[in-house]
PAKOL-829632 format. One record per residue (C-alpha): residue number from 0; residue in three letters; x, y, z. Coordinates in steps of 0.02 Angstrom, whole numbers, plus 50000, padded with zeros to 5 digits. Layout:
BEGIN
<num NUM residu ALA xx X yy Y zz Z>
...
END
This chain:
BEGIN
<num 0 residu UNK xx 50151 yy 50397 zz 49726>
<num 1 residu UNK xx 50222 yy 50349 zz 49558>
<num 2 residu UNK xx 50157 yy 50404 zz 49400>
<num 3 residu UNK xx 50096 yy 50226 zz 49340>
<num 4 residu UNK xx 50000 yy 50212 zz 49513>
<num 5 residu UNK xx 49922 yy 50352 zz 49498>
<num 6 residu UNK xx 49857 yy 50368 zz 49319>
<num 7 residu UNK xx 49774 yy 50209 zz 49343>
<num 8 residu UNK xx 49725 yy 50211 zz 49543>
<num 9 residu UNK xx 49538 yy 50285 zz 49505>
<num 10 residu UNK xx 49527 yy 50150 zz 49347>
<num 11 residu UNK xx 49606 yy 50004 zz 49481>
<num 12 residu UNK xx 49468 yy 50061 zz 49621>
<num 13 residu UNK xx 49336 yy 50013 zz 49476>
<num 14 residu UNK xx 49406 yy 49876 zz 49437>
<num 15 residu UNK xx 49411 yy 49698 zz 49514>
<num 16 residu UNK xx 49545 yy 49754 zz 49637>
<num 17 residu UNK xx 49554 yy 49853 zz 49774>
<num 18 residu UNK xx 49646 yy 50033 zz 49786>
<num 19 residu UNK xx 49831 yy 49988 zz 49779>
<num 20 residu UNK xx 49913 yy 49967 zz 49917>
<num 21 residu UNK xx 50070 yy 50061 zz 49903>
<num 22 residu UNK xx 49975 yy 50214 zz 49834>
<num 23 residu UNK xx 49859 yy 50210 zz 49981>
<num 24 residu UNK xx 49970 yy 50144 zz 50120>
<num 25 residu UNK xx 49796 yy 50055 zz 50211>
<num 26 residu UNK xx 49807 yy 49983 zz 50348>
<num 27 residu UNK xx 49668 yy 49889 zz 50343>
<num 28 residu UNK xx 49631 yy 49731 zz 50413>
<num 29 residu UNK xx 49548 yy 49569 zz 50335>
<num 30 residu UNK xx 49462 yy 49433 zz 50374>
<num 31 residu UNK xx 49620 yy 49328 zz 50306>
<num 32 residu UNK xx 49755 yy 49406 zz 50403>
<num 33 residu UNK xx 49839 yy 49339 zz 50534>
<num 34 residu UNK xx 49885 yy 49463 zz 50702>
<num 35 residu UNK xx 50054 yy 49372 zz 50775>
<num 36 residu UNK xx 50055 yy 49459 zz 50930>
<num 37 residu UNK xx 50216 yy 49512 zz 50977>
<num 38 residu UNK xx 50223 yy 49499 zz 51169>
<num 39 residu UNK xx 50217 yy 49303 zz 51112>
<num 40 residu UNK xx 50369 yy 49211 zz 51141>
<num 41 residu UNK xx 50445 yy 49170 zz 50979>
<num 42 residu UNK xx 50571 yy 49038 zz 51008>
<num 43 residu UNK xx 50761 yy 49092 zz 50919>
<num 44 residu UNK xx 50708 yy 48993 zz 50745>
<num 45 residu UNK xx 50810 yy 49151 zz 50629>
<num 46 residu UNK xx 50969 yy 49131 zz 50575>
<num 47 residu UNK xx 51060 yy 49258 zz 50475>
<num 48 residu UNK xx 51216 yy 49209 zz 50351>
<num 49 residu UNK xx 51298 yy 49350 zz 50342>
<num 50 residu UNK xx 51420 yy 49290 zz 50203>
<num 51 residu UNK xx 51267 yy 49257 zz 50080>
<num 52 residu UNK xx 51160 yy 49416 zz 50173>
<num 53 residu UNK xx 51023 yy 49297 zz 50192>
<num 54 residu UNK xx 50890 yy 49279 zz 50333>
<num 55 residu UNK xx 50852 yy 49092 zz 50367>
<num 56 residu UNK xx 50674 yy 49065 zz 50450>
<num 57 residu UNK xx 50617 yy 48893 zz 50541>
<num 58 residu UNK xx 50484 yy 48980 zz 50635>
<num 59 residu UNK xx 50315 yy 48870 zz 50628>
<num 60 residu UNK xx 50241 yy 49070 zz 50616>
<num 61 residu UNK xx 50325 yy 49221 zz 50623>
<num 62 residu UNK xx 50299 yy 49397 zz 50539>
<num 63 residu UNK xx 50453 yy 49548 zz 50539>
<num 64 residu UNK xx 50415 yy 49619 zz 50691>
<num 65 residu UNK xx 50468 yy 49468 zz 50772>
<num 66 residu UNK xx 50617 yy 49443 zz 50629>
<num 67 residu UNK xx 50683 yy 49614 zz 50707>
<num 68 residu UNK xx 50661 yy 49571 zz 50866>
<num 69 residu UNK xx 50779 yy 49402 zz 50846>
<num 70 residu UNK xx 50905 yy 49513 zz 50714>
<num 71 residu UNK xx 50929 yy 49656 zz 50788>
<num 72 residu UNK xx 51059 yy 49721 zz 50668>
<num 73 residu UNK xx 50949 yy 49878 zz 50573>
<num 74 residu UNK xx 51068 yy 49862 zz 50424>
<num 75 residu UNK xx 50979 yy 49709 zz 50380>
<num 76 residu UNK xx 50809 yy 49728 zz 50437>
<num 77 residu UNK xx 50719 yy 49908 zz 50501>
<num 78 residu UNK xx 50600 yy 50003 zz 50523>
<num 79 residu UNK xx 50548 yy 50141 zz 50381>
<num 80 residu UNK xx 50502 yy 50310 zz 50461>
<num 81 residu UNK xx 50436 yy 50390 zz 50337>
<num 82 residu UNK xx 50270 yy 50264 zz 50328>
<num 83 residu UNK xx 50177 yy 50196 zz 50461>
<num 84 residu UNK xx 50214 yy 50017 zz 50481>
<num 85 residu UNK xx 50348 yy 50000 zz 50334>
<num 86 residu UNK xx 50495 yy 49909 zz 50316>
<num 87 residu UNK xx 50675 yy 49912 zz 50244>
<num 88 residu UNK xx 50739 yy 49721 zz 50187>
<num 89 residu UNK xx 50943 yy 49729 zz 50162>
<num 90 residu UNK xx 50948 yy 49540 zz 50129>
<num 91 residu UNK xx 50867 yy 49410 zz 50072>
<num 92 residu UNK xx 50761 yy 49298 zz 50163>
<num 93 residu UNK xx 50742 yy 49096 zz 50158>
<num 94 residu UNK xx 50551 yy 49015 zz 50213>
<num 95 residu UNK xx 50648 yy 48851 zz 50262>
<num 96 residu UNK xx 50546 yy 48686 zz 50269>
<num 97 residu UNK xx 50373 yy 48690 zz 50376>
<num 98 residu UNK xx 50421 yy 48860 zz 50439>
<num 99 residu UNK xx 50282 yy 49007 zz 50392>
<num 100 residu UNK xx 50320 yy 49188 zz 50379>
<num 101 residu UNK xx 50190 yy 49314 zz 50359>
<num 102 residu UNK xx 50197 yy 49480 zz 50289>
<num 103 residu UNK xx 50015 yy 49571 zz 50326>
<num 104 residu UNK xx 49925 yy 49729 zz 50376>
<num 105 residu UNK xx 49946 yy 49681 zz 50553>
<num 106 residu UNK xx 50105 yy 49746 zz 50567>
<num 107 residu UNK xx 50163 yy 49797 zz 50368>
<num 108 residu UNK xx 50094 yy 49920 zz 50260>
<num 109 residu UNK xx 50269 yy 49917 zz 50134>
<num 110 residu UNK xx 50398 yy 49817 zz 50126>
<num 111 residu UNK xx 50546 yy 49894 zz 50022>
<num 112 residu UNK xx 50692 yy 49773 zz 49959>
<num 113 residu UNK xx 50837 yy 49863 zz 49927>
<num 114 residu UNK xx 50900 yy 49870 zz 49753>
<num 115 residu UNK xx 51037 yy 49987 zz 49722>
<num 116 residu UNK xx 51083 yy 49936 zz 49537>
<num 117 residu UNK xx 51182 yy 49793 zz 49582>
<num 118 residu UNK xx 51103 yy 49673 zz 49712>
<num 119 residu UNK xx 50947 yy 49541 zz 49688>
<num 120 residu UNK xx 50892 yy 49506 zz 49835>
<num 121 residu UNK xx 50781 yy 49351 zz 49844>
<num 122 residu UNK xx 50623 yy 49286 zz 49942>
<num 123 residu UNK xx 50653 yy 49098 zz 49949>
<num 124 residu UNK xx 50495 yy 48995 zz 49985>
<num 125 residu UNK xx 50501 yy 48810 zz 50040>
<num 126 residu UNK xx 50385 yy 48832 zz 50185>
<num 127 residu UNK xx 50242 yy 48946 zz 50172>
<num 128 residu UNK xx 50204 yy 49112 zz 50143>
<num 129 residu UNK xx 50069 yy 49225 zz 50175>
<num 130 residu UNK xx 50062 yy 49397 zz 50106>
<num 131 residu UNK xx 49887 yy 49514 zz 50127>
<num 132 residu UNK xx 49850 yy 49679 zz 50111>
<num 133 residu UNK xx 50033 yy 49761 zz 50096>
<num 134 residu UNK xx 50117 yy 49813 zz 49953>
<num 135 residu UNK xx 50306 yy 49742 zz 49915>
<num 136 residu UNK xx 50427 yy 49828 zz 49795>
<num 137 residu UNK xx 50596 yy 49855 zz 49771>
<num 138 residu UNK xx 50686 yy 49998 zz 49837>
<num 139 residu UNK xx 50829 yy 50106 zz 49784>
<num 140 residu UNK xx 50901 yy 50187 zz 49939>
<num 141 residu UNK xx 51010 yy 50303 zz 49822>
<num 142 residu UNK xx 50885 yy 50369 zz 49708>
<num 143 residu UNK xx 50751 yy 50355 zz 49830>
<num 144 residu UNK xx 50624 yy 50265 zz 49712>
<num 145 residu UNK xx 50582 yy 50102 zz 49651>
<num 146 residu UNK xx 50706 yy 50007 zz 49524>
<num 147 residu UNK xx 50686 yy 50021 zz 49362>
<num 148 residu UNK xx 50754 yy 49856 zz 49252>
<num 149 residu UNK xx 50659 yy 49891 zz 49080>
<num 150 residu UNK xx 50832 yy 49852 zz 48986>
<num 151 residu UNK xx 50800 yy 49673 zz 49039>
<num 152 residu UNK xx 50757 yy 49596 zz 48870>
<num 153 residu UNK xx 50710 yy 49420 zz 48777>
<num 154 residu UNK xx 50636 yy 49392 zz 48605>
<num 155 residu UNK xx 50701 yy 49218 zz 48546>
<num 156 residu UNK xx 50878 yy 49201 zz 48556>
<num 157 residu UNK xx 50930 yy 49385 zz 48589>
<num 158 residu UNK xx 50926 yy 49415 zz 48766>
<num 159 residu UNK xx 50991 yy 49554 zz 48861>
<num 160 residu UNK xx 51017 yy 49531 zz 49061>
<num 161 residu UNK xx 50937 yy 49675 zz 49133>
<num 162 residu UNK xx 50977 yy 49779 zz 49310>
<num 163 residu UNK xx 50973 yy 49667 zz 49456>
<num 164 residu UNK xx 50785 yy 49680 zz 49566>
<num 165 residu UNK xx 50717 yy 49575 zz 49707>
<num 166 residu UNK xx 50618 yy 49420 zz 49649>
<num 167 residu UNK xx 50501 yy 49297 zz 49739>
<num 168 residu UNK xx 50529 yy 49097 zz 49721>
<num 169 residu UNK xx 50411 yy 48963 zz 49788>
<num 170 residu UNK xx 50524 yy 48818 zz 49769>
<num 171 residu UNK xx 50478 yy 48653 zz 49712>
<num 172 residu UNK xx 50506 yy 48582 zz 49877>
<num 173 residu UNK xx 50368 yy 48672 zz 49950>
<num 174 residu UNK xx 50283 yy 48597 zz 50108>
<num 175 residu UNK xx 50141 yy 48732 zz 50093>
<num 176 residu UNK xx 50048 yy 48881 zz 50007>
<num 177 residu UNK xx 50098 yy 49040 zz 49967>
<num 178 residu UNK xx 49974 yy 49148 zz 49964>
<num 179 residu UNK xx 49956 yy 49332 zz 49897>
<num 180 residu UNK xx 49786 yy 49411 zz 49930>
<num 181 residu UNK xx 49732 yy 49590 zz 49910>
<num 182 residu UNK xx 49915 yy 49671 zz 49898>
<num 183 residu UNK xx 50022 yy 49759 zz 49782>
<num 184 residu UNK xx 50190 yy 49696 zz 49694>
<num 185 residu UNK xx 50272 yy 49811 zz 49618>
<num 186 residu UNK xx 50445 yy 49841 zz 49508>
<num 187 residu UNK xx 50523 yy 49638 zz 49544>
<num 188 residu UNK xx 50607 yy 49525 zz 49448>
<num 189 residu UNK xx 50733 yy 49562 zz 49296>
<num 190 residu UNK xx 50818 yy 49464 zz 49146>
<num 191 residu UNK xx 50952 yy 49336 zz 49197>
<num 192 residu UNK xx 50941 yy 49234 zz 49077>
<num 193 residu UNK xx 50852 yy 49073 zz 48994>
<num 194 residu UNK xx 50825 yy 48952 zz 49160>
<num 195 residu UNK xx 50912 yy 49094 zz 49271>
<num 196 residu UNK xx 50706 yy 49105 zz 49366>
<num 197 residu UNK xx 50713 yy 49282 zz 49416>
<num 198 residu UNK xx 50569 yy 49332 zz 49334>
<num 199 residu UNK xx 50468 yy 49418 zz 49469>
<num 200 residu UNK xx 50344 yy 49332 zz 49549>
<num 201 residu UNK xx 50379 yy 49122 zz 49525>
<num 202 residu UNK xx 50292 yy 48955 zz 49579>
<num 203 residu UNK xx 50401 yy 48812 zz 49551>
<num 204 residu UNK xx 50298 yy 48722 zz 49685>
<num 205 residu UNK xx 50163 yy 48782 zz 49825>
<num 206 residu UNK xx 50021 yy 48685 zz 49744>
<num 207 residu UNK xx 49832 yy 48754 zz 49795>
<num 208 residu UNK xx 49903 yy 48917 zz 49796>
<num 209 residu UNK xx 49797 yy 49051 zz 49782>
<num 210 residu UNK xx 49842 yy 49218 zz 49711>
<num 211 residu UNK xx 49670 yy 49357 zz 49715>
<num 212 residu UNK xx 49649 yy 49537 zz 49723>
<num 213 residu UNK xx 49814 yy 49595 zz 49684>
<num 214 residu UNK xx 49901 yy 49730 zz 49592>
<num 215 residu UNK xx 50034 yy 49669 zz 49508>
<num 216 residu UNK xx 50137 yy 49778 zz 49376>
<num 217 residu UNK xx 50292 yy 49842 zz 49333>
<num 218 residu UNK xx 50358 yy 49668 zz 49383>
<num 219 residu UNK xx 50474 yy 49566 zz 49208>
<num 220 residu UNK xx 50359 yy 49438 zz 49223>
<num 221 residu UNK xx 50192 yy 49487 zz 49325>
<num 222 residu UNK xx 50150 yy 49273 zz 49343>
<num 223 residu UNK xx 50274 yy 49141 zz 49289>
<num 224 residu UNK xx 50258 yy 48939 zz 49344>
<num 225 residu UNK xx 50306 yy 48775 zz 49343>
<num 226 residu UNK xx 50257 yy 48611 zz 49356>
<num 227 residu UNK xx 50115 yy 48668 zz 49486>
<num 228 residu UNK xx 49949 yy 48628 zz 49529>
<num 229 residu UNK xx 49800 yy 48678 zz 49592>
<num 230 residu UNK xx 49853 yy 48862 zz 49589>
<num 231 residu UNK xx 49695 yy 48978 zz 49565>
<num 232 residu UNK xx 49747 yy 49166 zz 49509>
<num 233 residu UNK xx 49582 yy 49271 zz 49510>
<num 234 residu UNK xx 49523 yy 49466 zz 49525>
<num 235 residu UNK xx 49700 yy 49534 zz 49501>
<num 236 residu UNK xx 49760 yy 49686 zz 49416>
<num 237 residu UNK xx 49905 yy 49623 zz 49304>
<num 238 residu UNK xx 49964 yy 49761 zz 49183>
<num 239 residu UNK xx 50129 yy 49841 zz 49138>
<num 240 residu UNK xx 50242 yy 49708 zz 49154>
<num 241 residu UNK xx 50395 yy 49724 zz 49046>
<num 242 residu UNK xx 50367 yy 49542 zz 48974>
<num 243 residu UNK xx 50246 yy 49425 zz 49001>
<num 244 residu UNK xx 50090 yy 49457 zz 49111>
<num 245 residu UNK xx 50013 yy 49289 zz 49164>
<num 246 residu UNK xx 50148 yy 49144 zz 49116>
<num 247 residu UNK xx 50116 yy 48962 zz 49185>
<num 248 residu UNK xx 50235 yy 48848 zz 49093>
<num 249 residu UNK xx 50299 yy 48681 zz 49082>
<num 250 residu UNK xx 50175 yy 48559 zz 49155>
<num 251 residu UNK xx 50081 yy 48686 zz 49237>
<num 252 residu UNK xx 49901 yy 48588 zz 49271>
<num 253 residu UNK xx 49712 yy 48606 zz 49363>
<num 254 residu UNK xx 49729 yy 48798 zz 49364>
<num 255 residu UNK xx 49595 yy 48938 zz 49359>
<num 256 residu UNK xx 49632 yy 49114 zz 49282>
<num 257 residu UNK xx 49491 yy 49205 zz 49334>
<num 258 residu UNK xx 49410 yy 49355 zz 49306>
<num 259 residu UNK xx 49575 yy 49457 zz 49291>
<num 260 residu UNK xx 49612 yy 49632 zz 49198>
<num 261 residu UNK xx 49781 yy 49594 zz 49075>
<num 262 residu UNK xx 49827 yy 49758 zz 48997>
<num 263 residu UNK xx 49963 yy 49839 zz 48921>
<num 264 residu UNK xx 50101 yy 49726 zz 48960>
<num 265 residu UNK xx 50267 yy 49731 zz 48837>
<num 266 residu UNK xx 50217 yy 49539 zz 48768>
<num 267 residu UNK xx 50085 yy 49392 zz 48768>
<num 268 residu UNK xx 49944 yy 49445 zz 48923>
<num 269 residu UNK xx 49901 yy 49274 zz 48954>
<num 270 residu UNK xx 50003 yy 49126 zz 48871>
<num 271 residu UNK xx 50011 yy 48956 zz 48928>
<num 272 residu UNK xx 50153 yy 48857 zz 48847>
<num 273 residu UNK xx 50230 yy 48690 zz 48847>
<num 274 residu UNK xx 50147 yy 48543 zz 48921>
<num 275 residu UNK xx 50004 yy 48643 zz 48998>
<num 276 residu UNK xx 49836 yy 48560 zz 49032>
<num 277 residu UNK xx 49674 yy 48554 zz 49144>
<num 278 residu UNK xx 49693 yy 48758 zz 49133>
<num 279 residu UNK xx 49522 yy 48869 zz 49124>
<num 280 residu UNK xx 49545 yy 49030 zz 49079>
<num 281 residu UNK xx 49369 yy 49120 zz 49089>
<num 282 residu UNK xx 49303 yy 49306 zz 49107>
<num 283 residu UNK xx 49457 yy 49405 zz 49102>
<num 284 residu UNK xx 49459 yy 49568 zz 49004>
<num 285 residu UNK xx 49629 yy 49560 zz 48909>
<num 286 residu UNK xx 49684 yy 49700 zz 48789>
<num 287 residu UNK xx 49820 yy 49811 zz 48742>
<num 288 residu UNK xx 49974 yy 49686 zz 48751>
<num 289 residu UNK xx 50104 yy 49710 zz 48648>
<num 290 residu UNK xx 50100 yy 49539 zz 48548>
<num 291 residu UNK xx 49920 yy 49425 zz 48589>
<num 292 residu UNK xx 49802 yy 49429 zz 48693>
<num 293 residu UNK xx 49797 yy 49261 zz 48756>
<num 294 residu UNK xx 49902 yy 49082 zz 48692>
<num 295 residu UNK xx 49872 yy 48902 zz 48701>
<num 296 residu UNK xx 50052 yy 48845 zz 48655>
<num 297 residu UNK xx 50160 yy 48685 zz 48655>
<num 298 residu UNK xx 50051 yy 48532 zz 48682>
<num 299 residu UNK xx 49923 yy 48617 zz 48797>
<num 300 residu UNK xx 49789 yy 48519 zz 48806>
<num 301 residu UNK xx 49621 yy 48472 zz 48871>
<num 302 residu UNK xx 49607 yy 48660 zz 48956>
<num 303 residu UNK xx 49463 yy 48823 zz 48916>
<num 304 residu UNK xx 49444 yy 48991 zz 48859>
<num 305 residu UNK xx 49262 yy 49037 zz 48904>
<num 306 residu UNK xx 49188 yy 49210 zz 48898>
<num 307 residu UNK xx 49351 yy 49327 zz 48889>
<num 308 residu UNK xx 49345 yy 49499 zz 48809>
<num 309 residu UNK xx 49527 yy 49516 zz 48718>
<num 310 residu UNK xx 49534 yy 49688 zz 48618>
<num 311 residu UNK xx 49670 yy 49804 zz 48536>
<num 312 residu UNK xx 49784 yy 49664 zz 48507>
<num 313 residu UNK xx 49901 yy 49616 zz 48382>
<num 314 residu UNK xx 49817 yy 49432 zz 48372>
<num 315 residu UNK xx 49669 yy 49410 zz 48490>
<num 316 residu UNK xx 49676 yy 49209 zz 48535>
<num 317 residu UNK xx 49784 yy 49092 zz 48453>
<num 318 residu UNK xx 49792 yy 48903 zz 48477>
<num 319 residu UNK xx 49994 yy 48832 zz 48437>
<num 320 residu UNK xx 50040 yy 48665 zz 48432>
<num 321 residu UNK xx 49914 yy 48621 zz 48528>
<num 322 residu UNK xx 49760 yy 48490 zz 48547>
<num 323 residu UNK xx 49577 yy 48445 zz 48630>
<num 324 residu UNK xx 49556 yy 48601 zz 48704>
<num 325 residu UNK xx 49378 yy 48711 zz 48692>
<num 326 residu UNK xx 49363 yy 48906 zz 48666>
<num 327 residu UNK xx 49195 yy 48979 zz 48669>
<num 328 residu UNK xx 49102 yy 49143 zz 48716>
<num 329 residu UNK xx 49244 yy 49256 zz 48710>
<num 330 residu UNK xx 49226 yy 49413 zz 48609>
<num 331 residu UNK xx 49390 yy 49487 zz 48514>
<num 332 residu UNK xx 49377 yy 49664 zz 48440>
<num 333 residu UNK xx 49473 yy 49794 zz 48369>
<num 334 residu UNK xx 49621 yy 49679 zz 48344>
<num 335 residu UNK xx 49742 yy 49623 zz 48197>
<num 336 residu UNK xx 49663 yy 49451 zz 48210>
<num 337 residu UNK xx 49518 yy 49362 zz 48290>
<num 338 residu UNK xx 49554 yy 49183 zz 48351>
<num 339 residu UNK xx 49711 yy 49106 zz 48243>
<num 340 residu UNK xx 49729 yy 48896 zz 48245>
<num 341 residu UNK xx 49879 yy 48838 zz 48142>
<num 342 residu UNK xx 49904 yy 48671 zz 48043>
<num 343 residu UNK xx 49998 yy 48572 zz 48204>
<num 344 residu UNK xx 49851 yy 48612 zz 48307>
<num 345 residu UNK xx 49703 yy 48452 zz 48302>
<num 346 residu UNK xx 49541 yy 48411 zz 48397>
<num 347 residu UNK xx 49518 yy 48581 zz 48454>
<num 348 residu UNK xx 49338 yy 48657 zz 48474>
<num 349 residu UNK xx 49300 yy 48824 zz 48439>
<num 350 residu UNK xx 49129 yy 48887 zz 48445>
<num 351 residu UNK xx 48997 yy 49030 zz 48469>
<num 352 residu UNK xx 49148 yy 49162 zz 48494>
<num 353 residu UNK xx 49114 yy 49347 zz 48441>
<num 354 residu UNK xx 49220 yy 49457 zz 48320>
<num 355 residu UNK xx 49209 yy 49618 zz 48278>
<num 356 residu UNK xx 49339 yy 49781 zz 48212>
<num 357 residu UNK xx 49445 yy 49652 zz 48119>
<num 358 residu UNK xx 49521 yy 49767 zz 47968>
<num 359 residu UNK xx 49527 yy 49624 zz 47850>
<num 360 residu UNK xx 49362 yy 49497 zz 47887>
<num 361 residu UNK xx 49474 yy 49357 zz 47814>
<num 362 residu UNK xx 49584 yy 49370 zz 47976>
<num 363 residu UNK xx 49440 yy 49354 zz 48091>
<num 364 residu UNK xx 49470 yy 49161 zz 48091>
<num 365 residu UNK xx 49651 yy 49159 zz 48049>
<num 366 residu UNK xx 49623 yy 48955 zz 48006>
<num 367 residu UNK xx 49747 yy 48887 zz 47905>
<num 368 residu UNK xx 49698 yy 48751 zz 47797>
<num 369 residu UNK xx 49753 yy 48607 zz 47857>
<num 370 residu UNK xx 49686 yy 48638 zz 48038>
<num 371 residu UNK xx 49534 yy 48659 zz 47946>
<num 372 residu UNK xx 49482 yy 48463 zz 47920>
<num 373 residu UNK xx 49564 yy 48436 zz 48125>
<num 374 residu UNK xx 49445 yy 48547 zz 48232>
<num 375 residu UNK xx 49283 yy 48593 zz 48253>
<num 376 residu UNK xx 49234 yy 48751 zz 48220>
<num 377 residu UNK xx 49052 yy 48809 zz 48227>
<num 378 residu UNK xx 48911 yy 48970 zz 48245>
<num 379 residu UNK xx 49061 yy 49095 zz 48254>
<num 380 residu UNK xx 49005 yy 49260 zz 48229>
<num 381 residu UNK xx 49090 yy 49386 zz 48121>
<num 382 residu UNK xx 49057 yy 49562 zz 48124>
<num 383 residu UNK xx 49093 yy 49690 zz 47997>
<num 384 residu UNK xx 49102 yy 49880 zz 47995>
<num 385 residu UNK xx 48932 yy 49888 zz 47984>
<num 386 residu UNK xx 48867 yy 49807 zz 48121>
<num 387 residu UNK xx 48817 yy 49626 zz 48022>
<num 388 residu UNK xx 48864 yy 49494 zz 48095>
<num 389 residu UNK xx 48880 yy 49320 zz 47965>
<num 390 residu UNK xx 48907 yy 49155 zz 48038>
<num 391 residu UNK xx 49082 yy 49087 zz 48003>
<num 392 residu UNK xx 49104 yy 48907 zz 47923>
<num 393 residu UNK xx 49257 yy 48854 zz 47859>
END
């Protein structure tokens, strides 16, 4: 059990989320998971390019036993020993068109992905995929542990590529869901650069996704997508990620962040940036980032912040750049700022939010002026150090 995992395993089993998966190694089954018997015939649908050490699957459904039963070759796929119903992945694997693979407790408990420093092996996903109650981490055969890549690095322009990890990709060409219920993912992903996409866990397609009851840390990015829709992310764990934690981007649209716990990841916890709209973001407990709490940024519009508690934060919620959205109900405390709204941001709403443990009660409302006479901003409360709370008007 790693350190991480177990400092927070009795705070997780509180939580929204299940006991993690790779500290508990359960077995257990769920109502969700599909049992692909293996005394079915699987017709040959795996192909395996050994130049690019990729696994190519056009099975309509298939999980690894049956992937090791058409391989055969250990070096690539096998059997781990030392857990019951774990894995070793020396490749990377391809979900091909219409094919499903699935990766659940009825015949995987852990799936390592071997990263020795070096290698990134991927999980390409234009088919389907279906991961429950299993955790899935990278794997470093020659340290025997997971794979560290915290030198991976972006703040603007400076960017530092970090060491090479296992990443997951739903491609745009999807033809169905991938979805991620009740597991752990753990130590993926690593900076390759701007537009390189190995960011961890990735949804460039896979619309009506649905990601719920996961662990996800350590990952660069715990969520990052694209262009998707549909996608509801609820009841996870999502905390010590070395950037970002949740991360829809670029035309990202119709998506529900629900009821999540964002903590102590090494940026924004939740930020939604360029072109983002139809987004609710509602009920998650958010604090302890390293920058905000939670971003509207880059022309998102027409999207919600309802009844989030954001604490310990450098700048609780902040609007950018952005237009006809509505936050409400939320509560910020103990932060550097309550809710900010700057000058380029119009025809926002922002009412009946709590703040209290702001240092300086002028940066409650960080409102600058001009955004002032563009939004609506109404019976905000404002609490002070002792315990009186004053209506805000601008």
């Amino acid at each position: 059990m790693t350190p991480v995992i177990a400092a927070l395993a009795a705070v997780f089993a509180l939580s929204l989320c299940s006991t993690p998966v790779l500290a508990s190694l359960s077995n257990s089954s769920s109502s969700e998971t599909t049992d692909l018997s293996t005394s079915d015939p699987v017709p040959k649908c795996v192909i395996f390019n050994s130049e690019e050490r990729m696994i190519i699957i056009n099975c309509k459904n298939i999980n690894l036993t049956q992937i090791e039963s058409q391989l055969k070759d250990p070096d690539v796929l096998h059997r781990d020993a030392n857990f019951d119903k774990g894995w070793v992945l020396n490749a990377g694997i391809t979900v091909a068109e219409n094919a499903v693979l699935y990766i659940n407790s009825s015949d995987t408990s852990w799936l390592k992905i071997v990263a020795d420093g070096e290698t990134a092996y991927p999980i390409y996903v234009s088919g389907s995929l279906k991961i429950n109650s299993v955790g899935i981490s990278s794997w470093n055969p020659n340290t025997n542990d997971y794979t560290s890549s915290l030198d991976s690095h972006r703040n603007g322009e400076d960017v530092h590529i970090g060491t090479p990890r296992p990443y997951i990709i739903v491609n745009d060409d999807a033809t169905g869901t991938t979805d991620i219920i009740d597991s752990e993912l753990a130590f993926l992903g690593y900076e390759s650069g701007y537009g390189g996409g190995r960011t961890g866990l990735r949804y460039e397609g896979g619309d009506g996704s649905l990601v719920k009851g996961n662990n996800i840390h350590d990952l660069y990015f715990g969520f990052y997508s694209k262009g998707v829709g549909g996608i509801k992310i609820e009841n996870n764990y999502v905390h010590d990620n070395i950037h970002y934690g949740l991360d829809p981007h670029t035309g990202t649209h119709d998506m529900i962040i629900r009821n999540n716990t964002v903590h102590d990841n090494g940026s924004i916890g939740i930020i939604c940036s360029l072109d983002c709209y139809d987004i609710t973001i509602e009920n998650n407990m958010v604090y302890n980032n390293t920058k905000m709490g939670i971003m509207f940024s880059r022309n998102m519009t027409d999207s919600i912040a309802r009844n989030n508690n954001v604490s310990n934060e450098d700048r609780g919620i902040v609007i950018s750049e952005s237009r006809n959205n509505e936050i409400y109900n939320n509560t910020v405390s103990d932060s550097g700022s309550g809710i900010d709204l700057d000058e380029e941001s119009f025809d926002n709403t922002i009412h009946d939010n709590t703040i209290l443990g702001i240092s300086d009660p002028e940066d409650a409302l960080g409102i600058e002026e001009d955004a002032q006479n563009q939004n609506a901003l109404y019976s905000n409360i404002v609490v002070d150090d002792h315990n009186q709370g004053d209506p805000f008007s601008p």
